[in-house]
N, C-alpha and C positions, 0 to 999 in steps of 0.2 A: 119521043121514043128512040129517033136513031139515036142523039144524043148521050143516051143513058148506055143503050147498045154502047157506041163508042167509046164509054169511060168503062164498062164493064171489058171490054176488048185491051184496053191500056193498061185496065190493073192484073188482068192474068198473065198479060206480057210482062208487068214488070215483076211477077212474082216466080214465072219460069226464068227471068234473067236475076234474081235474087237465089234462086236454089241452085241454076248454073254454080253462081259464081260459087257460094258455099262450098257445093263439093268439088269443083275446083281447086279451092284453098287445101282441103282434105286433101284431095291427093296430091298435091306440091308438099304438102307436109310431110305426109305420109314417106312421098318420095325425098325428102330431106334429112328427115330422121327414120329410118328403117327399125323394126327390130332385129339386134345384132342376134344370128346363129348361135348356141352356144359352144362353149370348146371343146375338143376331143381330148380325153384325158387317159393316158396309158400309163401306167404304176407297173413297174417292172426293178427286180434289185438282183444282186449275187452278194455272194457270199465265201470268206476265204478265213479259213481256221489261222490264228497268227504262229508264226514257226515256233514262239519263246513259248508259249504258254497255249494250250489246248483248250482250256476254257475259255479264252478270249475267239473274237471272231470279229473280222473288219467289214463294214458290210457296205459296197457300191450301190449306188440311186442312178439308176437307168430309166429312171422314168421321163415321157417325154409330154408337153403340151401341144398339140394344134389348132389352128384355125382362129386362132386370136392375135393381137400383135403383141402382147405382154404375155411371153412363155414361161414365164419364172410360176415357184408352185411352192407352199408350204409341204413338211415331211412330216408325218408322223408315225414315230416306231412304235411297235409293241412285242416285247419280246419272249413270246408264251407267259406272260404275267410275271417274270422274272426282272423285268422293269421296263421302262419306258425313255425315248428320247425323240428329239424334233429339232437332232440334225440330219446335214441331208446327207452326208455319209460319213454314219458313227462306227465304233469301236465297241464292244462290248464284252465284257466280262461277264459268265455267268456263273452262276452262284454255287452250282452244281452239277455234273454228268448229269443226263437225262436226254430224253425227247422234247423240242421246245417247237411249237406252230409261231413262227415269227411271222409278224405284221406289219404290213406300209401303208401306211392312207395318204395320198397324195392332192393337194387341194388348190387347183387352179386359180388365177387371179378373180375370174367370175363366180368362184363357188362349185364349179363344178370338180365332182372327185373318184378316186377308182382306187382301189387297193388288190395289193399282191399277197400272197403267201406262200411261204415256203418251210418246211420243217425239218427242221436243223439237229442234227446227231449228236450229241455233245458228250465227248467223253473227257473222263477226269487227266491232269498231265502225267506223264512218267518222271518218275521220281531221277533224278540227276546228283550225282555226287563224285566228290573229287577219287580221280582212280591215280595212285602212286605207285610205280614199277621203279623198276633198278635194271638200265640196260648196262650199263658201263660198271668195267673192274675199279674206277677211279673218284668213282662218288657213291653217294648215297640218294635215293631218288627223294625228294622234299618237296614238301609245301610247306610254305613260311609267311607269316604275316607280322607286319610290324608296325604299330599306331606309333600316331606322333609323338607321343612323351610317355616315359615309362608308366605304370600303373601300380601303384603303391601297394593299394589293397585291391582284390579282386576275384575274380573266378570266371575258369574259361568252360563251358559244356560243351559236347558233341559227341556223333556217334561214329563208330566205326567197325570194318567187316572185311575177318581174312577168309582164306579158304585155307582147304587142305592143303600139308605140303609149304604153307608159305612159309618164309621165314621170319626174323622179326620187323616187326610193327611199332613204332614210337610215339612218345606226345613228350616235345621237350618244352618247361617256359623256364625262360630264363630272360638275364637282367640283358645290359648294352655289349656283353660278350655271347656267343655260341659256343665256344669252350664247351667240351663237355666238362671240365673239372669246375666251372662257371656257373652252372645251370643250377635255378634254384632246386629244378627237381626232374628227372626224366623217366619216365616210365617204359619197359619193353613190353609188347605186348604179345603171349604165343600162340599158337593156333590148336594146340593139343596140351598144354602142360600149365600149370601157372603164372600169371606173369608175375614181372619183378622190378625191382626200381635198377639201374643204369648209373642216373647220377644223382648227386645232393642230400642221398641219406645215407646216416651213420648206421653201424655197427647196431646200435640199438632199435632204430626205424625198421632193419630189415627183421628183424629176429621177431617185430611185434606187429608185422603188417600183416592182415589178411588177407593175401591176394587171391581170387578165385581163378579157377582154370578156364584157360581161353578154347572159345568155341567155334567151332567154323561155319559159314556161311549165316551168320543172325548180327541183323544190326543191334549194336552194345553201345549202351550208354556211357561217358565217363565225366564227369565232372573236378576238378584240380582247382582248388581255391590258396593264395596266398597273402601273407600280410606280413610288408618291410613295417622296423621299428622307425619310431617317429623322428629319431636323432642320426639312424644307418649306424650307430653303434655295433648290432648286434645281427648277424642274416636274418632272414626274414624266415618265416614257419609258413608250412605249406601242411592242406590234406588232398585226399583221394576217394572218389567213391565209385565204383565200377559198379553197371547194374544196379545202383540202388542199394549196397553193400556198401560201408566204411572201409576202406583198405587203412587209411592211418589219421592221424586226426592231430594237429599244430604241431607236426614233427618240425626239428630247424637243422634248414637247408644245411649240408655241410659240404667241403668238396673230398674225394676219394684220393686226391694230387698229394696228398703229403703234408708236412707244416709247414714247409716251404710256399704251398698255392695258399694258403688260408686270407691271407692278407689282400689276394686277388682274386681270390672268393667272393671276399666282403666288399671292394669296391667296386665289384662288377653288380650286385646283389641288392645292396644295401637300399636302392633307390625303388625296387619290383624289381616288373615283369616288362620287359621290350620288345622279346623276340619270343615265338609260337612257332614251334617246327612241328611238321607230321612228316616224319620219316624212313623210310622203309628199305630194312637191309643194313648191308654197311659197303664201306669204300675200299675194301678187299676182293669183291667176287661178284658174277652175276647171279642173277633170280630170275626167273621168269614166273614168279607167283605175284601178288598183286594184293594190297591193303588199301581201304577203301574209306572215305572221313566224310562225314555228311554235317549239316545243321551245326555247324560253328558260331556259338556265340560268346563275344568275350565283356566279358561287365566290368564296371571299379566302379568303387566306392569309395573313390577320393574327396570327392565334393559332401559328404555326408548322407550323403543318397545315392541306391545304387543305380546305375545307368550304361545301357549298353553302348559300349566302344563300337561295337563289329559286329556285323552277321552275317551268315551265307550257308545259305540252303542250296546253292548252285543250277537253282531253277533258272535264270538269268543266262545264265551260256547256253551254250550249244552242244549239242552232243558230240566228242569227240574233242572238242575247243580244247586250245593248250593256253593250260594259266600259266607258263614262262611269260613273262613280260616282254622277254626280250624276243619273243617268237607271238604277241598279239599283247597288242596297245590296250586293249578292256580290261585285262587282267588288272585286280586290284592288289595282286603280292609282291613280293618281296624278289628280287631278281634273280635270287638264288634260290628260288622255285623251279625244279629241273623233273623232268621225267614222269609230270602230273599232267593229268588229263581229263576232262568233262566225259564223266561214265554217264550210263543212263539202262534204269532197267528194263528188261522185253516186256 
């Protein structure tokens, strides 16, 4: 009987030093591999309307991770449903003025995540367009543009806006001279009276054009399409449409210089259009009224399909910016671009 006593004594001993050890191991483990904290996750952005364009908006990720040692975090945008991005500090264009609840969800390397919002005011841009003045008795105030290689056939559109009082208003296209006796075609434009052609049509062009009377402060559409002969034999024929009105229709370009200029008419001519002047006044007197040229776009259809050379809606600048080249390196004219300026309306 002690006997058994004593095995029955040896086996509970060795079965308290079996369950020792056990949770022993447990907690060395335990203490070996912990479960890790999760991370503190804070979603935080700003926001700044870009100077060039109002519908744009650049948006900073000030979001931050703690308590983990890998602090980096996926971003994702949402930008009142007007689209979505999952950089960490995007750029965005939106679609339209309005009210927009912009969104961040920001997603830790653990999975843990935390979002911001912010509601963002989004108003449409202001309309920006080239303002041409005449401060000097010595010139005439210009915008001028001039593509690489003439333009055969083509057609230039845009719009423009005097006020009362201004005086004239120009669109000259002409070949590799600016001559006025050169010009395929140049129209004046008045603020209260009719306008009229300047240079490049005859005696018969004027007597059958119908020009309508210019009006002050409304932006006017004008469109001037022309086409050199295939050989430069012969000038090239130009039309006009103000408003949506035909003012004249494949009249040919002449010069007003006499019989003497004809011949340097023609080889100024013969090839198109080079040069595109808007300008305002003349090189006798000052002004201080102000003609105003928006949405320039100049096409040819040299290639057998039409395709635009240029454009500028002068959203791109700045307001007040001088397109003199020689006074800002952006400007994309002509150098003899003088007394023009990046207008914009209230």
């Amino acid at each position: 009987m002690l006997m058994n006593l004593n095995k029955n004594i040896i086996l509970m001993m060795s079965l308290l030093l079996s369950i020792t050890a056990f949770t022993s191991c447990e907690k060395e483990e335990d203490m070996m591999d912990p479960e890790p904290d999760p991370s503190v996750v804070v979603a935080s952005f700003s926001s700044q309307v870009d100077a060039e364009n109002s519908l744009t908006y650049n948006f900073t990720n000030n979001s931050v991770v703690n308590g983990i040692d890998d602090t980096s975090f996926d971003s994702e945008w949402d930008f009142g449903g007007d689209g979505t991005s999952t950089e960490e500090n995007p750029s965005f264009t939106f679609s339209s003025e309005g009210s927009y609840e912009v969104t961040l969800t920001v997603t830790a390397a653990d999975g843990e995540t935390d979002t911001a919002t912010e509601t963002i005011e989004v108003t449409a841009p202001k309309n920006r367009y080239a303002s041409i003045t005449d401060s000097r008795d010595d010139d005439t105030g210009e915008l001028r543009y001039a593509p690489m290689d003439s333009i055969r056939t083509g057609r230039v559109t845009f719009r423009y806006r005097v006020f009362e009082d201004a005086q004239d208003g120009f669109i000259n296209v002409s070949g590799t001279s600016t001559s006025g006796d050169d010009a395929i075609v140049e129209v004046r434009f008045k603020d209260n009276a009719p306008h009229e052609f300047r240079e490049g049509a005859s005696d018969d062009a004027v007597a059958n054009a119908n020009f309508p009377e210019g009006v002050i402060d409304v932006w006017v559409p004008v469109e001037v399409t022309w086409a050199a002969s295939e050989d430069g034999s012969t000038p090239p024929t130009f039309s006009v449409t103000i408003d949506g009105e035909t003012v004249i229709e494949n009249a040919v370009s002449t010069t007003n210089g006499g019989p003497g200029d004809v011949p340097g008419h023609l080889e100024a001519t013969k090839d198109g259009a080079f040069n595109f002047q808007w300008k305002y006044n003349s090189n006798s007197s000052v002004d201080d009224g102000v003609y105003q040229v928006d949405d320039i776009v100049i096409y040819s259809s040299d290639s057998g399909t039409e395709e635009i050379v240029f454009s500028d809606d002068f959203q791109g600048y700045s307001a007040g910016e001088d397109l003199d080249p020689d006074n800002n390196a952006s400007s994309v004219y002509h150098p003899n671009s003088t007394d023009v300026t990046v207008g914009e309306e209230e």
